[in-house]
KOLPA-865600 format. One record per residue (C-alpha): y, z, x; residue in one letter; residue number from 1. Coordinates in nm, 4 decimals, decimal comma. Example, Ala and Ser with C-alpha at 12.3 -4.5 7.8 and 13.67 -1.06 7.14 Angstrom:
v/w/u/residu/num
-0,4500/0,7800/1,2300/A/1
-0,1060/0,7140/1,3670/S/2
// end
This chain:
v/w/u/residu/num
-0,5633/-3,8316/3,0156/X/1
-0,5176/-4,0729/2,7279/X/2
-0,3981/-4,4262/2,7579/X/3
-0,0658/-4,4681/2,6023/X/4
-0,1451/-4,7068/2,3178/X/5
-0,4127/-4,4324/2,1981/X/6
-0,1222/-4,1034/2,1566/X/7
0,0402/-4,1119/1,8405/X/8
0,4288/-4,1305/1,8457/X/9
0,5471/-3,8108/1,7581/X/10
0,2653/-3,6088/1,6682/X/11
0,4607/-3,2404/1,6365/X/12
0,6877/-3,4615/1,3342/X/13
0,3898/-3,5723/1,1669/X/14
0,1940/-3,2558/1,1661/X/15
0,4534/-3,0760/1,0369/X/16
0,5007/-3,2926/0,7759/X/17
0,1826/-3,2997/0,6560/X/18
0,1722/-2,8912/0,6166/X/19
0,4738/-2,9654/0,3991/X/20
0,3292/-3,1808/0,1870/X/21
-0,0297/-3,0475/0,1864/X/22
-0,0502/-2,6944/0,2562/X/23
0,2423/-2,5770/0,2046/X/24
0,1926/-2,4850/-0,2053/X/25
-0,1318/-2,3787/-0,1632/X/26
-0,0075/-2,0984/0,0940/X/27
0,2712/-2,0384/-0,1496/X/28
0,0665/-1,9514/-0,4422/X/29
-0,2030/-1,7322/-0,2474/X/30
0,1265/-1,5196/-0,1507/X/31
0,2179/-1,5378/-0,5216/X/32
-0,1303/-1,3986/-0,5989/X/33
-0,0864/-1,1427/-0,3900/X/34
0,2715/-1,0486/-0,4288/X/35
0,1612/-1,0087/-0,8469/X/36
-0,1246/-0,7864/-0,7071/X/37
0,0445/-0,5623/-0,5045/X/38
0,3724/-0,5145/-0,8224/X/39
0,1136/-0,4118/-1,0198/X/40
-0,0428/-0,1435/-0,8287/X/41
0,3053/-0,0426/-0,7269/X/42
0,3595/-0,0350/-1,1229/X/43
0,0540/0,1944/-1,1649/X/44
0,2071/0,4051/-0,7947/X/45
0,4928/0,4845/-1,0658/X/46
0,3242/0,5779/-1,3473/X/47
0,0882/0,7883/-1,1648/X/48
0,4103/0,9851/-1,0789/X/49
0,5478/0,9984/-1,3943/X/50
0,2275/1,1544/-1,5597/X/51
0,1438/1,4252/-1,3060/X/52
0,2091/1,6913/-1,5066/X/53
0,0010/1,5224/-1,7533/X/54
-0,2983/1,4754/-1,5183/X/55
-0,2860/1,8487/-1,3675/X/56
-0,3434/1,9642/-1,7579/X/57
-0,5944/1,6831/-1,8395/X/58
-0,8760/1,6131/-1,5891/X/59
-1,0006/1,2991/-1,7228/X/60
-0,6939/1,1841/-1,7085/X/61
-0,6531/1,2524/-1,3488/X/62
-0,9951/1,0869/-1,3112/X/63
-0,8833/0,7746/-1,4873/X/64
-0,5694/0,7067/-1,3077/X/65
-0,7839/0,7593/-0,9379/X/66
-1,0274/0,5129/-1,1005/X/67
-0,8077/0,2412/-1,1798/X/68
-0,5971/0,2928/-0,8754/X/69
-0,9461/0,2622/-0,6816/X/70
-1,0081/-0,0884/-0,8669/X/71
-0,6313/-0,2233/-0,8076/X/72
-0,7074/-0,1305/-0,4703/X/73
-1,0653/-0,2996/-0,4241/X/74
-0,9011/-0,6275/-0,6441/X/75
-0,5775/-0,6505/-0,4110/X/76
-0,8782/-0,6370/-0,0996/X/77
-1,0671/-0,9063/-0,2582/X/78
-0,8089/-1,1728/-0,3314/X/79
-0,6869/-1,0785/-0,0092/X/80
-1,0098/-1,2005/0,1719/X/81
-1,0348/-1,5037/-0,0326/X/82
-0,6878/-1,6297/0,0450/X/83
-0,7423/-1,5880/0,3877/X/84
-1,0824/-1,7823/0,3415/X/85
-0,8417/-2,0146/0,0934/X/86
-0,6068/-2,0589/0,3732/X/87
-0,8782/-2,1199/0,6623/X/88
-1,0741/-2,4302/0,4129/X/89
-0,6952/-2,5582/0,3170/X/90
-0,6239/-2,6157/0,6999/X/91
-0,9126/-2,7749/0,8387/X/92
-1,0158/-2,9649/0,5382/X/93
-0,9433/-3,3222/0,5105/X/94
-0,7445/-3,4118/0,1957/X/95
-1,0191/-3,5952/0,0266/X/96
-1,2969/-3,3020/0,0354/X/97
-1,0135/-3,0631/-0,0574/X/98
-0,9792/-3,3404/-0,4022/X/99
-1,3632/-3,3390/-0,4623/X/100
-1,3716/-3,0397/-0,6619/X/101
-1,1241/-3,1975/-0,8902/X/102
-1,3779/-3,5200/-0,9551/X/103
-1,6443/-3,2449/-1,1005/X/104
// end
């Protein structure tokens, strides 16, 4: 195993205080991103109800609505894959390439 000066005292401690500190906002605003994503198309879920009898008289209407809902749901995919991504490059980054952007 490893010698005993080599094992850092209290590792569990130290890890989880660096997700605090670190990673901890960055997961909180995907989920923000997300959550805003997802009222939206729940948003457009109501007014598609509220304008059925509107759409079953007008067919572009109906067309439009299935369009945009087909585009919330394609968006609400896509941030969804890069927060995950996000998520992946925020935990195994070290702080200092995470920063480097930021120097640009």
């Amino acid at each position: 195993m490893f010698p005993p000066c080599s094992q850092p005292t209290f590792p569990v401690l130290k890890a989880m205080r660096n997700t605090v500190t670190f990673h901890l906002g960055s997961i909180a605003l995907g989920a923000f991103i997300i959550a805003v994503i997802q009222f939206l198309r729940l948003m457009l879920e109501y007014l598609d109800k509220r304008t059925r009898n509107l759409q079953q008289a007008n067919k572009v209407a109906q067309w439009l609505m299935c369009i945009v809902k087909c585009l919330m749901w394609c968006l609400e995919k896509i941030v969804a894959f890069i927060n995950r991504n996000a998520f992946i490059l925020v935990a195994g980054a070290p702080a200092h390439l995470r920063l480097l952007p930021l120097a640009v």
